[in-house]
Structures are given as C-alpha cells and as structure tokens.
C-alpha positions as CSV (number, residue, x, y, z in Angstrom):
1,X,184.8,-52.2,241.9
2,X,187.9,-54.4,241.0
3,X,190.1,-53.4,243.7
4,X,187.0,-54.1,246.3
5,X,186.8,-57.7,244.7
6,X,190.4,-58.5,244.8
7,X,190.4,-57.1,248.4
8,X,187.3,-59.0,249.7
9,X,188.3,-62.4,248.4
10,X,191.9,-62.1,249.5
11,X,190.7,-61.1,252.7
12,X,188.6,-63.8,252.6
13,X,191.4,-65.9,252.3
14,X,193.1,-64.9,255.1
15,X,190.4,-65.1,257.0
16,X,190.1,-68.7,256.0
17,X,193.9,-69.1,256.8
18,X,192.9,-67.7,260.5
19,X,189.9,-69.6,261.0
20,X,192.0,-73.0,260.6
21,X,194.4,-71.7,262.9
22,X,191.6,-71.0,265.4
23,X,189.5,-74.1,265.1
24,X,191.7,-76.3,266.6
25,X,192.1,-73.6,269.6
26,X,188.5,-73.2,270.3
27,X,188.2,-76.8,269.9
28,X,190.5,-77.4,272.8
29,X,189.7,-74.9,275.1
30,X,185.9,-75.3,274.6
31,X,186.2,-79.1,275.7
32,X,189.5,-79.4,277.8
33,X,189.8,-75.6,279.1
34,X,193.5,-75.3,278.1
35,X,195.3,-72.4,276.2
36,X,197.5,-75.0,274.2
37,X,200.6,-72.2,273.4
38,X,202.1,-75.5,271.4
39,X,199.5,-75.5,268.7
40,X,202.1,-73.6,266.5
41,X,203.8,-76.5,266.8
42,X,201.1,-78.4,265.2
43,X,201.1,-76.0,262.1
44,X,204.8,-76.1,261.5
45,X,204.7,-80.0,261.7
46,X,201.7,-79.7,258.9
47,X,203.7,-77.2,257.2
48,X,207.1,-79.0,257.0
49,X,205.6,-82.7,257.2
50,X,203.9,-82.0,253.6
51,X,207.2,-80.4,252.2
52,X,208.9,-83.2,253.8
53,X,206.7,-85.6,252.0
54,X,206.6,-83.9,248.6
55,X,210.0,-84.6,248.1
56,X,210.5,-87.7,249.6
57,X,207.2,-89.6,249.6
58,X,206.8,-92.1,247.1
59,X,203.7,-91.0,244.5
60,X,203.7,-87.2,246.7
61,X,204.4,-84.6,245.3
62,X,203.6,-80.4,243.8
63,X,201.0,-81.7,241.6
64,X,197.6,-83.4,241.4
65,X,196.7,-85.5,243.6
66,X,200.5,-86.2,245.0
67,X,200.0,-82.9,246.5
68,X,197.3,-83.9,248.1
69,X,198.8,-87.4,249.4
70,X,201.5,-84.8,250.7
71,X,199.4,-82.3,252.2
72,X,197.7,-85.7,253.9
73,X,200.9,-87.1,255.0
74,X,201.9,-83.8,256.8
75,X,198.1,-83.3,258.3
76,X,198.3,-87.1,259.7
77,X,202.3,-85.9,261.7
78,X,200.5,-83.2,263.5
79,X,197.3,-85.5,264.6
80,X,199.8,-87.6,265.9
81,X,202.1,-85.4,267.7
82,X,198.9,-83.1,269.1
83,X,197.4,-87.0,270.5
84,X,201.0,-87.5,271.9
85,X,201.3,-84.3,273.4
86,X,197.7,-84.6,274.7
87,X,198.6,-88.3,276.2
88,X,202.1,-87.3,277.9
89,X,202.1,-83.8,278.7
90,X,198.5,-82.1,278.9
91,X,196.8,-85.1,281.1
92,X,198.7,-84.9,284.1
93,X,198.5,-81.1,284.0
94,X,194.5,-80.4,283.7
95,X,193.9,-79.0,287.1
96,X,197.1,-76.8,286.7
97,X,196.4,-74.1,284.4
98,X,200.0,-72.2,285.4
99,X,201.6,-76.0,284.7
100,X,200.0,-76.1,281.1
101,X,201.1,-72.7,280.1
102,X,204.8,-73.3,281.0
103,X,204.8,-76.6,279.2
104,X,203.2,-75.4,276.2
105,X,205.7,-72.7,276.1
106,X,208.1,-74.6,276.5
107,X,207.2,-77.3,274.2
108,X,206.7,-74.5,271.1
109,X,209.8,-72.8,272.6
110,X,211.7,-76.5,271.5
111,X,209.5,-77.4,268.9
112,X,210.9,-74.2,266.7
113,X,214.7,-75.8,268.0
114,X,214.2,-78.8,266.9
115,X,213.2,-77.7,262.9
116,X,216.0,-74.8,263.3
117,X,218.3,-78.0,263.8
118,X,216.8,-80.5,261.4
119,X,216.3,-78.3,258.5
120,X,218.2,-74.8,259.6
121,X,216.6,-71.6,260.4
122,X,216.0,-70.2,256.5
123,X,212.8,-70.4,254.7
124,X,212.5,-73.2,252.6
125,X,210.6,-73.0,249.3
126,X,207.2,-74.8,249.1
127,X,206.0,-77.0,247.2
128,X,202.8,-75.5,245.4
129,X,200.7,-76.9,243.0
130,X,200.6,-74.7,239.4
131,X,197.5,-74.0,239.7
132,X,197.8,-72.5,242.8
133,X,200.5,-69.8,241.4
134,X,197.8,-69.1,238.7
135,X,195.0,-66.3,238.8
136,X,191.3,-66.2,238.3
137,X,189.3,-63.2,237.2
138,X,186.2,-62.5,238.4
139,X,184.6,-59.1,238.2
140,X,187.6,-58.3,236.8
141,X,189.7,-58.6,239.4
142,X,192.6,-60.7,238.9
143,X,192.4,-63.5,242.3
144,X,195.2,-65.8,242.9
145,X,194.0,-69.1,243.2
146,X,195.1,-70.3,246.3
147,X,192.7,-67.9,248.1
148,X,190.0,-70.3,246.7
149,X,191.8,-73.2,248.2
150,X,191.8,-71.9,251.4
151,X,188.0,-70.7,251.5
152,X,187.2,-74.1,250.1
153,X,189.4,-75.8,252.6
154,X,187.8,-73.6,256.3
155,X,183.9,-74.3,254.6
156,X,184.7,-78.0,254.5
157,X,186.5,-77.8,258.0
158,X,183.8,-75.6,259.9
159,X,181.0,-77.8,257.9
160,X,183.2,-81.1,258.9
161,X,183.4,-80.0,262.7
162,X,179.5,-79.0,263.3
163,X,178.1,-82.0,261.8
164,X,180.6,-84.2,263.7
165,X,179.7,-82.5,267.0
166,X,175.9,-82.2,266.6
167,X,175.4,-85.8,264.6
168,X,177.9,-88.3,266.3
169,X,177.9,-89.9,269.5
170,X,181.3,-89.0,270.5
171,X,180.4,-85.2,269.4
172,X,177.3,-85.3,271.7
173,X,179.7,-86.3,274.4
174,X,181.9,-83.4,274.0
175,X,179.3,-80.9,273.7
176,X,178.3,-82.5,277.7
177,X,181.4,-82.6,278.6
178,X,181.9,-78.6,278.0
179,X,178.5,-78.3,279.8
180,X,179.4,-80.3,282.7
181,X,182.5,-82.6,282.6
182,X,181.7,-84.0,286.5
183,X,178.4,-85.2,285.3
184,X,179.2,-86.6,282.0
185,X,182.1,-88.8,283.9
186,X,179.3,-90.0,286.9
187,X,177.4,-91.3,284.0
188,X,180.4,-93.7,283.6
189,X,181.8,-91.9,280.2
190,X,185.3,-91.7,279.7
191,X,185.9,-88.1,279.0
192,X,189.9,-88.4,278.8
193,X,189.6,-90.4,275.6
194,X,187.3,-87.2,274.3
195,X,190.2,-84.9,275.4
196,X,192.2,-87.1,273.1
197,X,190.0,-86.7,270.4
198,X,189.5,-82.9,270.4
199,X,193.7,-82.3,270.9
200,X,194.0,-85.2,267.8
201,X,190.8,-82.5,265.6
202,X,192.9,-80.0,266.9
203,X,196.1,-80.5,265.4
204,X,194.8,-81.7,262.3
205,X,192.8,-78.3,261.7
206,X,196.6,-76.9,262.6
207,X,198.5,-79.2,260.5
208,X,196.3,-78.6,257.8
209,X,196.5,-74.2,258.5
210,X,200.2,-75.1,258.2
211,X,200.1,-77.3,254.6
212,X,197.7,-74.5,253.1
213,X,199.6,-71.3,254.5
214,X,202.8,-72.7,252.7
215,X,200.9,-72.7,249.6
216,X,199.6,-69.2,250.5
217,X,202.9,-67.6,251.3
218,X,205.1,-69.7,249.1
219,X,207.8,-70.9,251.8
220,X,208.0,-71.9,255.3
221,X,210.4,-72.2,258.3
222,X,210.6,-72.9,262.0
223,X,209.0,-69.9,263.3
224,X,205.8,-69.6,260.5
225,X,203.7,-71.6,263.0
226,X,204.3,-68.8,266.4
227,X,203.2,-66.0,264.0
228,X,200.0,-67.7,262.6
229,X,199.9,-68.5,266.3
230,X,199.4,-64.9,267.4
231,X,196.3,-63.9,265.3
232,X,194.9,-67.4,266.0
233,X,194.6,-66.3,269.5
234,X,193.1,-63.3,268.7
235,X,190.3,-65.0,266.4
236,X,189.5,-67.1,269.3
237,X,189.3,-64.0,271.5
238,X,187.2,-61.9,269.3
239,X,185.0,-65.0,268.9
240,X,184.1,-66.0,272.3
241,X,186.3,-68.6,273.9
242,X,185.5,-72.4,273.0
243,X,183.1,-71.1,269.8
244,X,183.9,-72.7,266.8
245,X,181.5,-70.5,264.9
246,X,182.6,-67.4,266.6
247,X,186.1,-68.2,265.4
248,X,184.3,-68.1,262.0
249,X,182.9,-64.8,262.6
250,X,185.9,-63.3,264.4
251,X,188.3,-64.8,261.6
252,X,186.3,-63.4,258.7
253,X,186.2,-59.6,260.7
254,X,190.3,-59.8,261.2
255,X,191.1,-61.1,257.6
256,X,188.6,-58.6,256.1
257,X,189.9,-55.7,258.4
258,X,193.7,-56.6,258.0
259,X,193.7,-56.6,254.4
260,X,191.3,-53.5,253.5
261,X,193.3,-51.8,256.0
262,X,196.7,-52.7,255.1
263,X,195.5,-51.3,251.2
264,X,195.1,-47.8,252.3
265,X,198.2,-47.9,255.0
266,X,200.2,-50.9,254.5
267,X,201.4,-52.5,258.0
268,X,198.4,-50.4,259.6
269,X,196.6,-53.6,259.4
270,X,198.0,-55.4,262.1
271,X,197.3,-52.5,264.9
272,X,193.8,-52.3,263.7
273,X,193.1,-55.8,264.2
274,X,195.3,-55.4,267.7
275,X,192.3,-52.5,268.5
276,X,189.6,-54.3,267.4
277,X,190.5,-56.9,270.3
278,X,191.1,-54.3,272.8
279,X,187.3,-52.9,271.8
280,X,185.9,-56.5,272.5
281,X,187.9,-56.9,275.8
282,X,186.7,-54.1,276.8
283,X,183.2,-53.9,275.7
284,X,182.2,-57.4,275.3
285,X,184.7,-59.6,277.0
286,X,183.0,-63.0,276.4
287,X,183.5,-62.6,272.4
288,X,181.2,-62.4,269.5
289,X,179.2,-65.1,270.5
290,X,179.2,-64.6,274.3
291,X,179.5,-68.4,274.8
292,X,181.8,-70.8,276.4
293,X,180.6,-73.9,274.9
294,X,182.0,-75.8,271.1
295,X,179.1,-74.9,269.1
C-alpha cells in the first residue's frame, strides 16, 4: 500500500512538472496556432533566472520567502523574453507555419548556446529550499516534499488560467479569437495585443516549469529546458491541441504511467509513454478532449 502511495504522489508530481510545461503550449497554439519549439527556452530562462537571482539578488535567496522573490525574479525573465520573442520574431511569421518552425528551432537551437557560453555546459546546483529536501509520510510512505510543491504550484496555475479566460474581458477575447480570429478583428478588437498576452502566460507557465523542475531535480543546465520540452509536446498531443484541461488530463496519464512503469522496468517508462501517444494518433488524433479551442 506504501509503495502505491509513494508512486502515485510522485507521479503526481511529475505530472504536475508536465502540465506547466504544457500549459503554456496549449495556450499558444490554442490562440495563435503556432508550435513555439523555443518554449524550452522559456523554462531554462525560469530555471537559470531564479538560480541567477538567489545568489545575486539582494533579499533572494534558498530560503523563505527569498526563494520565492527568486523563483519570481526568474518567472518575470521568461515573461519578458516569450513577449519579446512574440513582438520580434512570431508576428511577422503567423501565416508561415514552415517560417515559425525554423525560427523557433533556431531560436532554442541559440538559446541553449548562449547559457553553454554564459555559465558553461555542466549542471549547476540549485538552490532549494530545506524544506523541499525533506520528506513527508503519509500512509506510510515516505514523499519528498517538493512533489507537494509542484501539485500545489499546476492546481493554482490551471485554477489561475480558467478563471482568467472564462471571467476577464481579455480572456473572453481569446476564447473568440480561437473560434474565429477574422471576426473577432471586424468587430474592431486588436487580437495582436491578445497574441502578446497568451506568448507573455505562456512563458511564465514555462519559466515557472523551469524554477520548480530545478527544485525537483536538484540542478540545472543549458539543455534541461529541450528535454522537458519533449514530453511537453507530447502532453499537449495526448490532450487535444489548444486544451488547457486536456493537458491536465494528458499530463496526469504520462506522469502516472512513466513513473509506475519505470518501478517495475526502470527506463521502460519513457517508451510507454512514447506508445501511449502513438495509440492516440492513431485512434483518436484530436486528443483527449477532441477540441481545438483554450478551454
């Protein structure tokens, strides 16, 4: 009973881990149709923005609440570079789906340069509140803490990101301008400044994936953001493209999966979770959900 326990609520975890990966995906392509291959990017400036800022920050720090200010500091970087990359690269390029993949390529491609050369290519160790590092039994299993950190952390984002689009104006706006962007713009509404919005949500969910996975896996370096990348992708898949709660669903199914699996044949997980999104292509192509629209 232990060992199902300890399993479940680390898988839980990690599906919490995916889901803020995803978020931000589904986000974007739900509104602005584009697979944005630079959202790795986004979690590694979250990642090393918050161990940046733990160190250097004045009141941040591995502790309290100057982890948190640190943790904010790095989700704030990746809002703004998602808004930039939104503003200078994506705009000119949304009729030109080839266009937007090669740039975001290329841009992740540099991204993971550009840290290999500001900080080297070696994990660093991350900054991680004691807490954190401590366990918590319950039904006596042993959980490490930072499993409830990230649960806490995707309940508060998926909670955060249905109210905003089913209570606020701007929210409204987006869900029409998934439904139909050419009539929402004849009624005279700006829809860029909503595609600036969503990339900005976006790369904070990512930023934030980033500053939480470094807690969760105790280090970070250039390339941590690509791999998260990968299953992010597939939670999106599984979940129905642009579905913020089928990336829920689909996360909590991979984590779940991955980790029982990886128990009883460890590295077995991974081709599970790889099979699970063949069966979907191939039996249910449009995801969990079967929508297309941010809901």
């Amino acid at each position: 009973m232990s060992t199902f326990v300890l399993l479940t609520l680390t898988g839980l975890g990690l599906a919490a881990l995916y889901f803020l990966v995803a978020s931000g995906l589904a986000l974007v392509f739900g509104l602005a149709d584009v697979l944005n291959f630079a959202h790795g990017l986004f979690l590694s400036v979250g990642a090393y923005g918050t161990w940046w800022a733990s160190g250097n920050l004045p009141g941040a720090g591995a502790s309290g609440w100057g982890f948190v200010l640190a943790v904010v500091f790095g989700v704030v970087c990746g809002t703004v570079v998602a808004a930039l990359v939104e503003l200078v690269l994506i705009r000119p390029l949304y009729s030109r789906t080839i266009e937007q993949v090669l740039v975001t390529v290329g841009l992740s491609l540099a991204g993971v340069a550009l840290l290999q050369a500001s900080w080297g290519a070696d994990p660093r160790t991350y900054p991680r509140p004691q807490w954190t590092q401590e366990l918590t039994e319950i039904a006596g299993a042993r959980v490490p803490n930072d499993r409830f950190l990230l649960i806490g952390a995707a309940v508060v984002v998926l909670a955060g990101l249905l109210a905003f689009l089913k209570y606020t104006r701007i929210g409204l706006v987006i869900r029409a301008g998934v439904e139909d962007r050419s009539m929402v713009t004849a009624l005279g509404i700006d829809v860029r400044r909503a595609f600036t919005l969503v990339f900005a949500i976006g790369g904070a969910a990512a930023a934030l994936a980033g500053a939480l996975g470094g807690v969760y896996a105790g280090s970070i370096s250039p390339t941590g953001g690509s791999s998260l990348l990968i299953f992010g992708f597939i939670v999106v898949v599984i979940g129905g493209m642009g579905s913020v709660v089928g990336a829920a669903y689909a996360a909590v199914a991979v984590g779940l999966l991955q980790q029982f699996v990886n128990y009883t044949s460890p590295g077995l997980g991974d081709i599970c979770v790889v099979a699970l999104l063949a069966i979907v292509l191939l039996v249910r192509p449009q995801g969990i959900t079967g929508k297309v629209a941010t809901s």
